[in-house]
C-alpha positions in Angstrom: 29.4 -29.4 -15.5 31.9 -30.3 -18.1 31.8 -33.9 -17.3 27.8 -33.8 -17.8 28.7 -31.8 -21.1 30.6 -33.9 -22.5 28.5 -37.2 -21.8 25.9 -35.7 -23.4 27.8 -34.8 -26.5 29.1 -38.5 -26.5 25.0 -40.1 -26.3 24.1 -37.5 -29.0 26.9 -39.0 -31.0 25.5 -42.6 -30.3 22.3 -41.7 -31.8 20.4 -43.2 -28.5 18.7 -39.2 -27.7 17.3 -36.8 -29.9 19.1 -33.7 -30.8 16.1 -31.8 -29.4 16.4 -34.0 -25.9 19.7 -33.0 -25.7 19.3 -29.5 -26.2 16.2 -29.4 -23.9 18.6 -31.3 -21.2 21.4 -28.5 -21.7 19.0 -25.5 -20.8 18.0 -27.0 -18.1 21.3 -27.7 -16.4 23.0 -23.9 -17.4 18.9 -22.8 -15.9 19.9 -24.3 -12.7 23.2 -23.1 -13.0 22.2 -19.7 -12.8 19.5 -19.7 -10.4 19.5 -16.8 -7.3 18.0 -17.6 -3.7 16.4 -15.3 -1.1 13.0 -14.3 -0.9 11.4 -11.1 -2.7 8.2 -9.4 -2.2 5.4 -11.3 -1.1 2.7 -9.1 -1.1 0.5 -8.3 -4.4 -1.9 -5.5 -4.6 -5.2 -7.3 -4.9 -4.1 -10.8 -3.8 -7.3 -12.7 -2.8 -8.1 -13.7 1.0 -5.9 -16.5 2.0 -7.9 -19.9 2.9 -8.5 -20.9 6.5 -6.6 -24.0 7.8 -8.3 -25.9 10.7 -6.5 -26.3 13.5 -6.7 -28.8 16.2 -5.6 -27.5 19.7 -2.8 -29.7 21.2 -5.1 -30.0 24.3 -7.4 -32.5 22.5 -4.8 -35.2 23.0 -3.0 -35.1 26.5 -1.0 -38.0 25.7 0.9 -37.1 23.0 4.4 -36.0 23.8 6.4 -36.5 20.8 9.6 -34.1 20.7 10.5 -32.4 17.3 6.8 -33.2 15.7 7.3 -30.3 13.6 10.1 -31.8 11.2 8.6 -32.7 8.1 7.4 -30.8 4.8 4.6 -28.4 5.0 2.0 -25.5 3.1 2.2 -22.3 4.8 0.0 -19.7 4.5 0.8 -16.2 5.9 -1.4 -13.5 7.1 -0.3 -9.4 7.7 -2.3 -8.2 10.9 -0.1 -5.0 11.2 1.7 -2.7 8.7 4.8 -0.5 9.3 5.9 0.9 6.0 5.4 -2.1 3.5 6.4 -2.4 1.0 8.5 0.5 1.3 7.1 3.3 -0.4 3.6 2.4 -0.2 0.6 2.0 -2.0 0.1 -0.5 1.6 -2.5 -3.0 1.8 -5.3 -2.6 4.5 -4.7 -5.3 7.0 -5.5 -8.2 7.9 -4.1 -9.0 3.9 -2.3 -12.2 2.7 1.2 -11.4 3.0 3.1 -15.0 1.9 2.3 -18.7 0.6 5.3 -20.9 0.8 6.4 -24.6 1.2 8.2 -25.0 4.3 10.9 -27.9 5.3 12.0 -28.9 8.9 14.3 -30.7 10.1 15.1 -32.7 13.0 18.6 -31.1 13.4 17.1 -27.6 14.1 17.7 -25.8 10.4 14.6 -25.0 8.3 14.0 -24.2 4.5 11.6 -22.4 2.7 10.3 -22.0 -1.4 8.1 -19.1 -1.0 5.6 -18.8 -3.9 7.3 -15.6 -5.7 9.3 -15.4 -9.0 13.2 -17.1 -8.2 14.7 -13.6 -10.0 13.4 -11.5 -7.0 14.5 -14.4 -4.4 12.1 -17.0 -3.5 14.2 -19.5 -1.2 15.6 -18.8 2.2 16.5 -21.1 5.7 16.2 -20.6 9.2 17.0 -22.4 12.8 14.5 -23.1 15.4 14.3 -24.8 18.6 12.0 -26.7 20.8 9.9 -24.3 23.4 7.9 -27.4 24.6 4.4 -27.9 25.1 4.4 -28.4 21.4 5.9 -25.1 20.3 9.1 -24.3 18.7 10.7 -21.1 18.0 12.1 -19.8 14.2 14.3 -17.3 13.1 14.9 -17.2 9.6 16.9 -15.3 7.2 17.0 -14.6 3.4 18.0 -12.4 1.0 16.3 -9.9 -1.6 17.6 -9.1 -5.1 17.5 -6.2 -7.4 16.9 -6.4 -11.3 20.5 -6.0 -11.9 20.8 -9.1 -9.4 22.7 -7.0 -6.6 21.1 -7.6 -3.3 18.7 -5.1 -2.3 17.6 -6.2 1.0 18.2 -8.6 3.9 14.8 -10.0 5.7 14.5 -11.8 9.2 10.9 -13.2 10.4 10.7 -14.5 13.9 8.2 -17.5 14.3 6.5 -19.1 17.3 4.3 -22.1 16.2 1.9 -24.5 18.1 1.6 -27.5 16.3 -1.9 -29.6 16.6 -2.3 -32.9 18.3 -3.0 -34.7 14.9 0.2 -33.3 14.0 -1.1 -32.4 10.5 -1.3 -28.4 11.4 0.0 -25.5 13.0 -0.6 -22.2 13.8 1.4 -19.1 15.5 2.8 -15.5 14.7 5.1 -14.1 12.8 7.2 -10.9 12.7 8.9 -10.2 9.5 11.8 -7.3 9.5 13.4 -5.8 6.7 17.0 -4.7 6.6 19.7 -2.8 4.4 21.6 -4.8 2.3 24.5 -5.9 4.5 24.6 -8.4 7.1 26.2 -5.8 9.8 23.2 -4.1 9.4 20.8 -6.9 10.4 19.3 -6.6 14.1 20.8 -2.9 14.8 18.4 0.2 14.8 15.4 0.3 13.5 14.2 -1.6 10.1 13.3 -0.3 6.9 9.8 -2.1 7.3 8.1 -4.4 9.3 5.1 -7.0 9.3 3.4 -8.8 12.2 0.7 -11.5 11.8 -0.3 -15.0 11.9 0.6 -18.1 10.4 -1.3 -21.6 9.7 0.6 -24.6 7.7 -1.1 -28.2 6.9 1.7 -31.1 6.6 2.5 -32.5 3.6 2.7 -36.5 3.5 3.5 -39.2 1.2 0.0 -41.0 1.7 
């Protein structure tokens, strides 16, 4: 970060930027510097209905065989078809509700990443692993983190994934089963968890054409 400091000091002194382009540059590097990852509370008391994303079955095209179809960059849209105590506390939305929107990266050597569509303070960016089931589906576990106002991690999450993806290879569709955990890794997996969400998931690919 020095290094970047100091260049910029030296093209501010060469008169080739602005003093404004420079400052403008400087909050956004000590901005990025400070960012937090994880992924807070998706749902939203009166969110609208989430859209519907066609799907084509992988049936419709008996020929296609293509291992790791999944890997690419896509929109996700979740939906919460059961309810067990979230958000913790209440008020609880009457299912089915939309629980998440995200962008969603996969990639060919098994890890996943995810931007969810939620404010970077609570935590809006988390990664997974997932594996080939065959038969065009493929298995996700993912992990992320929550975060208090004070930033101090208030929660750990895991949602498990199964997904078919389409013969077009432009959609997908399965369930998901989000978990919520106390704020220590031990503590992930064992017992029971705070809360719980079960539903569905649909995703179009995103492409560069």
């Amino acid at each position: 970060m020095n290094q970047i400091v100091r260049m910029t000091l030296k093209m501010l002194r060469s008169r080739r930027f602005s003093a404004l382009a420079v400052l403008v540059g400087l909050g956004l590097l000590f901005t990025a510097a400070s960012a937090r990852a994880g992924c807070g509370i998706p749902y939203k008391a009166g969110a609208a209905p989430a859209p519907t994303i066609p799907f084509v079955s992988p049936h419709a095209d008996d020929d296609w065989h293509e291992q790791g179809s999944i890997v690419g960059l896509w929109h996700v849209l979740y939906t919460g078809n059961s309810d067990n105590n979230f958000p913790p506390g209440g008020p609880y939305p009457p299912t089915p509700f939309p629980f998440l929107e995200s962008f969603k990266t996969w990639h060919a050597d098994g890890t996943e990443f995810e931007n969810a569509f939620l404010p970077p303070t609570g935590g809006n960016i988390c990664f997974g692993v997932w594996k080939d089931l065959g038969d065009h589906r493929v298995k996700l576990h993912h992990i992320g983190l929550m975060f208090a106002a004070d930033g101090s991690i208030s929660a750990i999450f895991t949602d498990d994934e199964t997904i078919t993806v389409g013969s077009d290879r432009k959609t997908y569709q399965g369930s998901f089963d989000f978990k919520l955990w106390p704020p220590s890794y031990d503590a992930v997996g064992l017992g029971t968890p705070i809360s719980e969400v079960k539903g569905t998931v649909a995703a179009t690919r995103i492409s560069v054409d």
